[in-house]
mmCIF file of the C-alpha atoms, coordinates in Angstrom:
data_MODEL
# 
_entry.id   MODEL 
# 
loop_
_atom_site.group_PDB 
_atom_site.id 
_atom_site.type_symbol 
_atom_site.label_atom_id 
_atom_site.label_alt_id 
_atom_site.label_comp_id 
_atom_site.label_asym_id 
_atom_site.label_entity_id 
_atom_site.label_seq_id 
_atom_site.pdbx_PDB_ins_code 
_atom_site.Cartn_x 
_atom_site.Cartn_y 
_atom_site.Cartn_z 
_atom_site.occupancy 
_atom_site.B_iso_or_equiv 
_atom_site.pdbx_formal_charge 
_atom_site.auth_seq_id 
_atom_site.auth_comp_id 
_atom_site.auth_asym_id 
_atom_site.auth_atom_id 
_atom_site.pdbx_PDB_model_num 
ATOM 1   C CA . UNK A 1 1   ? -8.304  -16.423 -30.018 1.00 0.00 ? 1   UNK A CA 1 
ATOM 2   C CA . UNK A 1 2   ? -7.649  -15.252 -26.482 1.00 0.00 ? 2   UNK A CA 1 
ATOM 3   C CA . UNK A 1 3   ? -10.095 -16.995 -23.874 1.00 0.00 ? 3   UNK A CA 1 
ATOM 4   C CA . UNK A 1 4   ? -10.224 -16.922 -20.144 1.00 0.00 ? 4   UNK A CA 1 
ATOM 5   C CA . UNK A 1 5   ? -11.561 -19.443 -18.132 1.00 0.00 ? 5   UNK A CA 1 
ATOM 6   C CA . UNK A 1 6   ? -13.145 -18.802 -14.711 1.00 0.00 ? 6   UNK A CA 1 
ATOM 7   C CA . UNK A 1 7   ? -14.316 -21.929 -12.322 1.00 0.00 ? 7   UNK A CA 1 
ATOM 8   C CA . UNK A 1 8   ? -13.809 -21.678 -8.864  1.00 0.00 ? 8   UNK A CA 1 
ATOM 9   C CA . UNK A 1 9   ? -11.116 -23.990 -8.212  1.00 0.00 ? 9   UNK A CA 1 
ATOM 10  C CA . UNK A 1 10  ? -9.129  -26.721 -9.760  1.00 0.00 ? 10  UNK A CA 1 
ATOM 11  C CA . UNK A 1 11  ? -10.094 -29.192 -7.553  1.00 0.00 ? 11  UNK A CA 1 
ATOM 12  C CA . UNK A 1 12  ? -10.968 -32.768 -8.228  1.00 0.00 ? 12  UNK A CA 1 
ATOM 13  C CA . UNK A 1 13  ? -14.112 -32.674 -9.689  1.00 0.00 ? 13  UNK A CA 1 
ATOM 14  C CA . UNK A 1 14  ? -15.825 -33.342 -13.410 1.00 0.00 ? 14  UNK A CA 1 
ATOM 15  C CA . UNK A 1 15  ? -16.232 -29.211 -14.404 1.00 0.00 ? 15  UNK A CA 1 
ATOM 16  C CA . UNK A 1 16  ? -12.685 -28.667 -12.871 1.00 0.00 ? 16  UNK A CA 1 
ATOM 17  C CA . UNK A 1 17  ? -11.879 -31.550 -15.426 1.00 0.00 ? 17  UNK A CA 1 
ATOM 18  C CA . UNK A 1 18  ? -13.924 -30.342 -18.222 1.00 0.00 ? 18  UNK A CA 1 
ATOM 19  C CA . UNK A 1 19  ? -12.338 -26.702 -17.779 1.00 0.00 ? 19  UNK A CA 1 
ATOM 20  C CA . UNK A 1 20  ? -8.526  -28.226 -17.718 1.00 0.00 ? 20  UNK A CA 1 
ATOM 21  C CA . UNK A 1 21  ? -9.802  -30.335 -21.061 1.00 0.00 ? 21  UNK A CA 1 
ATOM 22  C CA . UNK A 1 22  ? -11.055 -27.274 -22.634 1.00 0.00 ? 22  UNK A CA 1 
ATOM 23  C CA . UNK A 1 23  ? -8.105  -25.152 -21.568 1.00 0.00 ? 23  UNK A CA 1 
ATOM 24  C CA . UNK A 1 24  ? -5.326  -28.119 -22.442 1.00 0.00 ? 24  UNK A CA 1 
ATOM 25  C CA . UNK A 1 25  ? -7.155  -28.409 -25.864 1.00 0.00 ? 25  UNK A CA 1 
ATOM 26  C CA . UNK A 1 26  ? -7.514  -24.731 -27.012 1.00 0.00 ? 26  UNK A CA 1 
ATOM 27  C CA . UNK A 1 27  ? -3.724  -24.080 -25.736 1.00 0.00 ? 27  UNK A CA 1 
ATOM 28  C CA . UNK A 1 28  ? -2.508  -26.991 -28.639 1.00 0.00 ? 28  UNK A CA 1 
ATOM 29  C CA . UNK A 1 29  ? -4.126  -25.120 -31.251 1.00 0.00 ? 29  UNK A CA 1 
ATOM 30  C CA . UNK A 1 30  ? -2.073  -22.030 -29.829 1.00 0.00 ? 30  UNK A CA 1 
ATOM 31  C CA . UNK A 1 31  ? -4.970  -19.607 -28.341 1.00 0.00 ? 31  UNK A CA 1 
ATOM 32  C CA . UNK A 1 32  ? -4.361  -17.679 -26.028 1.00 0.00 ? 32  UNK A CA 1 
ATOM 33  C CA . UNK A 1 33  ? -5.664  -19.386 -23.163 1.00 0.00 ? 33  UNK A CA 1 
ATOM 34  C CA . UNK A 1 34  ? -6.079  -18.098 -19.213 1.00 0.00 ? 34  UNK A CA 1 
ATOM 35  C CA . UNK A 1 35  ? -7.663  -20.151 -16.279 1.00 0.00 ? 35  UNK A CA 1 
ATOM 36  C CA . UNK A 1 36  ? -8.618  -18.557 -13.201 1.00 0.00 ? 36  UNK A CA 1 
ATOM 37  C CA . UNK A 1 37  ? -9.882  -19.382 -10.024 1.00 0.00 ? 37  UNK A CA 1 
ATOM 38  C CA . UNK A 1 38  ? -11.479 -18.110 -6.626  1.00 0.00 ? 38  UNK A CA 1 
ATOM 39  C CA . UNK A 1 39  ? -9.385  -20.662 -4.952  1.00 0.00 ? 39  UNK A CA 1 
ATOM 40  C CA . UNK A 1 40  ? -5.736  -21.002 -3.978  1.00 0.00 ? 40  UNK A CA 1 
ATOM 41  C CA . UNK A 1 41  ? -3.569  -23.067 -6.904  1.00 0.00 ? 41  UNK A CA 1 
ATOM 42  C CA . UNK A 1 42  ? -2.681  -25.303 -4.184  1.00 0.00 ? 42  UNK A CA 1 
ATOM 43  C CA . UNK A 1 43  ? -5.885  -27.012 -4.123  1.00 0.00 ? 43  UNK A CA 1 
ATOM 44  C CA . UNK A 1 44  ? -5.622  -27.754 -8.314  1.00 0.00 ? 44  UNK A CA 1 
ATOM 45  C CA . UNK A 1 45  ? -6.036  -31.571 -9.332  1.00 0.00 ? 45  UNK A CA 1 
ATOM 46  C CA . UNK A 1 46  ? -5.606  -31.192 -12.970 1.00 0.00 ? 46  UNK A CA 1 
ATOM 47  C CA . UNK A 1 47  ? -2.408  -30.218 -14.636 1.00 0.00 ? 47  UNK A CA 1 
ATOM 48  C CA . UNK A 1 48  ? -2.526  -27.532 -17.243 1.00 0.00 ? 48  UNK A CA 1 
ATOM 49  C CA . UNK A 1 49  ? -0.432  -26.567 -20.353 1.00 0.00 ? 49  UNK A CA 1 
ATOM 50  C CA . UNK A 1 50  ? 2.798   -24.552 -19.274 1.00 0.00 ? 50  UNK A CA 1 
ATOM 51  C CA . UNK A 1 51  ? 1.936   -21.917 -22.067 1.00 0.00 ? 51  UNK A CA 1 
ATOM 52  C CA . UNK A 1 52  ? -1.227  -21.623 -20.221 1.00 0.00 ? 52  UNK A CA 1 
ATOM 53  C CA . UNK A 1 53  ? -1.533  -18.135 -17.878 1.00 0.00 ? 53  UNK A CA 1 
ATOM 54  C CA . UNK A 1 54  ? -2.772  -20.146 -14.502 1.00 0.00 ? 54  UNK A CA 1 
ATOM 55  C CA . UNK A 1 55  ? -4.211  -17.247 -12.008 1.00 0.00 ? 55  UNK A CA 1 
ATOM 56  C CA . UNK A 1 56  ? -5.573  -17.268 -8.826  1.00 0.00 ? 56  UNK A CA 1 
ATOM 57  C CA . UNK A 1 57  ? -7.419  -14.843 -7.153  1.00 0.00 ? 57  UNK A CA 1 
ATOM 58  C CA . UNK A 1 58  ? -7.201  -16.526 -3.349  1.00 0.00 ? 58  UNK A CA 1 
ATOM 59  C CA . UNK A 1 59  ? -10.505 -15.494 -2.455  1.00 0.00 ? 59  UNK A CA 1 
ATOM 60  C CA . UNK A 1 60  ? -12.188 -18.141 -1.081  1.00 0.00 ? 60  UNK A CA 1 
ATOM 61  C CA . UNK A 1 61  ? -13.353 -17.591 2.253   1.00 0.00 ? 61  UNK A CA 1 
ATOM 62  C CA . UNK A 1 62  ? -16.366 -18.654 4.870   1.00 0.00 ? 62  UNK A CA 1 
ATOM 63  C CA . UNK A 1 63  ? -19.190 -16.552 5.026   1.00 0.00 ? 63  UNK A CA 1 
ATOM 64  C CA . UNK A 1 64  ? -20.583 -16.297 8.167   1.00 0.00 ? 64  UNK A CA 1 
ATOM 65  C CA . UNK A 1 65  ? -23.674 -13.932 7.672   1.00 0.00 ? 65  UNK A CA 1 
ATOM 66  C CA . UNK A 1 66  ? -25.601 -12.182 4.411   1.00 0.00 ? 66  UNK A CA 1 
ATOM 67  C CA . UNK A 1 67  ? -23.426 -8.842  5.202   1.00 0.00 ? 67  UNK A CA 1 
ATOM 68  C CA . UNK A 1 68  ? -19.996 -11.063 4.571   1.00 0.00 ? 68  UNK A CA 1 
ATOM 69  C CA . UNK A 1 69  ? -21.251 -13.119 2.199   1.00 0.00 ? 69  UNK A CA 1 
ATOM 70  C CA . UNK A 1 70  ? -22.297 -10.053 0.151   1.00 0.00 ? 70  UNK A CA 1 
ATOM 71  C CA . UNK A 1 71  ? -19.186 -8.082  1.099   1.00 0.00 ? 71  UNK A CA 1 
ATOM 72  C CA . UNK A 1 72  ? -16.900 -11.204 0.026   1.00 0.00 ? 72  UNK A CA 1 
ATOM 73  C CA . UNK A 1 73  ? -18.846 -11.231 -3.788  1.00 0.00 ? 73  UNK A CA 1 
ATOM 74  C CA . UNK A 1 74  ? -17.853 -7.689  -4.183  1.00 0.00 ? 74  UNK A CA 1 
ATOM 75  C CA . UNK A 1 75  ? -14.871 -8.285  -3.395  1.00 0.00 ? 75  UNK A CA 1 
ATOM 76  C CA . UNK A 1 76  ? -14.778 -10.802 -6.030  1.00 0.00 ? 76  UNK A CA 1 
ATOM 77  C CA . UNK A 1 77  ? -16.757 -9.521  -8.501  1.00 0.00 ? 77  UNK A CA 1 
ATOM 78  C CA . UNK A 1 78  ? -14.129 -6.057  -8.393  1.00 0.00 ? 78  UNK A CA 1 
ATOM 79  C CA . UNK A 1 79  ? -11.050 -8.295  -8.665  1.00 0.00 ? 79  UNK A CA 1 
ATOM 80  C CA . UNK A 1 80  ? -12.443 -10.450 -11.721 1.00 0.00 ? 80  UNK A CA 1 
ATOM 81  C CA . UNK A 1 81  ? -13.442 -7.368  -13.363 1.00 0.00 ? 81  UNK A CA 1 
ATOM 82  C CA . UNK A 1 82  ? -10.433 -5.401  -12.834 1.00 0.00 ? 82  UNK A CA 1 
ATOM 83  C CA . UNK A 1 83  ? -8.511  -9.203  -14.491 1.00 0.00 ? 83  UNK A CA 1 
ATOM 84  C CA . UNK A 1 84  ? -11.199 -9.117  -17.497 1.00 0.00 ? 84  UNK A CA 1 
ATOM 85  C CA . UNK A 1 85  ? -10.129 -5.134  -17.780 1.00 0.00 ? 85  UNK A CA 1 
ATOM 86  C CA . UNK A 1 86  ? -6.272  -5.944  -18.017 1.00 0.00 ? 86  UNK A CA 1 
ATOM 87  C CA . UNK A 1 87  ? -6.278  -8.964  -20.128 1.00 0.00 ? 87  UNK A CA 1 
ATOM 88  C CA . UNK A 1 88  ? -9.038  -8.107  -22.332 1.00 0.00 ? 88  UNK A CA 1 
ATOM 89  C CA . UNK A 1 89  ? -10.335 -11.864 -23.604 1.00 0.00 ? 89  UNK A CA 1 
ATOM 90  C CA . UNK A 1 90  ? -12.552 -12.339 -26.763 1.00 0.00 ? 90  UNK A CA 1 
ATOM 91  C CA . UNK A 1 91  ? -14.263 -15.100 -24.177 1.00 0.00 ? 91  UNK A CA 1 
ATOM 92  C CA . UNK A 1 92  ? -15.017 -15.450 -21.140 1.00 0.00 ? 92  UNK A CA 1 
ATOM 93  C CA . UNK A 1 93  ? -16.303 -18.337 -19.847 1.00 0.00 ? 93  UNK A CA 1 
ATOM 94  C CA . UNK A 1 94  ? -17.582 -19.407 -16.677 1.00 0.00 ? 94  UNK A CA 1 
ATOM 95  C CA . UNK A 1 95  ? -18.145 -22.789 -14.829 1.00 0.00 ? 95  UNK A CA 1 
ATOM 96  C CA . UNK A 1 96  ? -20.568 -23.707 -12.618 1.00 0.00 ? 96  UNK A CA 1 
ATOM 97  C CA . UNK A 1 97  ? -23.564 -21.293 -11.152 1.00 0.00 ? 97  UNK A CA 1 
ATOM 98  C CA . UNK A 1 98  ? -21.408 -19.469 -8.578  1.00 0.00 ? 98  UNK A CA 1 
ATOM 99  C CA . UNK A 1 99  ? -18.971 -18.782 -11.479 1.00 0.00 ? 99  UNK A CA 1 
ATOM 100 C CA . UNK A 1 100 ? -21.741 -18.225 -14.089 1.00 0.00 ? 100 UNK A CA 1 
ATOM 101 C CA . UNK A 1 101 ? -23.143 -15.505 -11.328 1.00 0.00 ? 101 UNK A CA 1 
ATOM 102 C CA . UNK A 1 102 ? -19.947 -13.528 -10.966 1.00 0.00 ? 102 UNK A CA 1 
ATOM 103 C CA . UNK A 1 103 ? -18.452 -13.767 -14.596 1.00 0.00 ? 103 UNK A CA 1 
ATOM 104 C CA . UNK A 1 104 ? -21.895 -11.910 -15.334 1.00 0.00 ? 104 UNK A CA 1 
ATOM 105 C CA . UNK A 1 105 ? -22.067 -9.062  -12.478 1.00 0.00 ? 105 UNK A CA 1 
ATOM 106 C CA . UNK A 1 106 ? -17.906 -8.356  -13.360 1.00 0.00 ? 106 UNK A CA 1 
ATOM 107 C CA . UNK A 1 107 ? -18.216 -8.082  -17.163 1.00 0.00 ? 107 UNK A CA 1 
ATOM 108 C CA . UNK A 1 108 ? -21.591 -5.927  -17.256 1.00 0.00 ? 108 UNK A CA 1 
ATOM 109 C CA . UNK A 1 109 ? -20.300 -2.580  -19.515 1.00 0.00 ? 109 UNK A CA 1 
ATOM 110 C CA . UNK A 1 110 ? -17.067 -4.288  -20.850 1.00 0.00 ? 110 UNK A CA 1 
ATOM 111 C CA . UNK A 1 111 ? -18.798 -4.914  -23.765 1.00 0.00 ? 111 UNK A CA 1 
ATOM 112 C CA . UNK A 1 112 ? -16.552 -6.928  -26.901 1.00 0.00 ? 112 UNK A CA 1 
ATOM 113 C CA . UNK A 1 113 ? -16.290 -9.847  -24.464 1.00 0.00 ? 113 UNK A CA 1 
ATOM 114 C CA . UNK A 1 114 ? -17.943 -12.533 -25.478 1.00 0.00 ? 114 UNK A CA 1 
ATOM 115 C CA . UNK A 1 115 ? -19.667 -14.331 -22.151 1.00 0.00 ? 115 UNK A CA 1 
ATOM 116 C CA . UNK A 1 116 ? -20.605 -17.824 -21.606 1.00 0.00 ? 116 UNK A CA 1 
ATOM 117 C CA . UNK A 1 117 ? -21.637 -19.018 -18.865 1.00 0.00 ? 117 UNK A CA 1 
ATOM 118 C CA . UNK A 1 118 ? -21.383 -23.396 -18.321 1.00 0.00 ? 118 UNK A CA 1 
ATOM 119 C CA . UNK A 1 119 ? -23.355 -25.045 -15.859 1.00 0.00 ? 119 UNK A CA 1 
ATOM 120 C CA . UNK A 1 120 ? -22.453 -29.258 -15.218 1.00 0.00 ? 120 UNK A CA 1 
ATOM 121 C CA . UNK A 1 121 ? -24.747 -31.240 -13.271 1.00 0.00 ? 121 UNK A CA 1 
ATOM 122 C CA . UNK A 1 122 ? -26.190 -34.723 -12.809 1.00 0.00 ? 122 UNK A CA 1 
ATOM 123 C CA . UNK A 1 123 ? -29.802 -34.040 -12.040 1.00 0.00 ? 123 UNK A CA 1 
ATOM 124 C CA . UNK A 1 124 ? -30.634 -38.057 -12.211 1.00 0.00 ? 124 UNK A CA 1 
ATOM 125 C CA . UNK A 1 125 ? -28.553 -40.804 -9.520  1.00 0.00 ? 125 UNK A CA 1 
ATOM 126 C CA . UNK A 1 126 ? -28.539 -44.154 -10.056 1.00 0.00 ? 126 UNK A CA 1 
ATOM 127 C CA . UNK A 1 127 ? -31.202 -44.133 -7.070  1.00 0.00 ? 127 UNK A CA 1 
ATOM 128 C CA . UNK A 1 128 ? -33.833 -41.702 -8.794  1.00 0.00 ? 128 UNK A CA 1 
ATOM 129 C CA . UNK A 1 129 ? -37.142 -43.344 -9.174  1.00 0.00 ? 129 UNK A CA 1 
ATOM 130 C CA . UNK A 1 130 ? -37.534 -40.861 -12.097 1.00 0.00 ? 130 UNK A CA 1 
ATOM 131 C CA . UNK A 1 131 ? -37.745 -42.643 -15.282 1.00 0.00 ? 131 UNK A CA 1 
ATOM 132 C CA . UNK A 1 132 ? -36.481 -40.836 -18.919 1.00 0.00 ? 132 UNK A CA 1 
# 
């Protein structure tokens, strides 16, 4: 099974975790196993398998109006696409709603790939006056 993971960084945080579980776990039973992220591998928290591919795209950056922001996704979208292209994954899946967003616009027409896209949250603090 060849899977690629795509969060936007590896930084402390429970989906980074969850990925680097996921990742860490799938590696042992000797899948083929690729985590990347929008950020720079010098932010990652979590340590990964060695026989897992760890790439990052570097592409975080601060958008300062829609026309940026908008340029800076395509720029994105184009460089996860042209990664899904090359290394051809049975799954892709995606963490988080940013993630989710650009796993989908990169991998429209690539067709075999299975995508899934993971969303983590906590919609309920311990100060919610919302009872279950």
């Amino acid at each position: 099974m060849k899977i690629l993971i795509f969060i936007h960084s590896l930084s402390c945080g429970g989906a980074e975790r969850v990925a680097t579980t996921l990742a860490n776990y799938w590696s042992s039973k000797n899948w083929d196993i690729t985590v990347v992220t929008l950020a720079s591998s010098n932010l990652d928290c979590y340590a990964l398998n060695p026989e897992i591919k760890r790439i990052s795209l570097d592409l975080v950056s601060e958008s300062k109006s829609f026309l940026i922001g908008f340029k800076n996704n395509i720029r994105r979208i184009c460089a996860l696409r042209k990664l899904l292209r090359i290394s051809n994954p049975d799954i892709a899946l995606s963490m988080i709603s940013t993630a989710n967003i650009l796993l989908a616009f990169s991998s429209m027409g690539l067709g075999k790939i299975l995508k899934i896209g993971s969303e983590r949250n906590k919609p309920l603090t311990p100060n919610s006056s919302t009872k279950i």
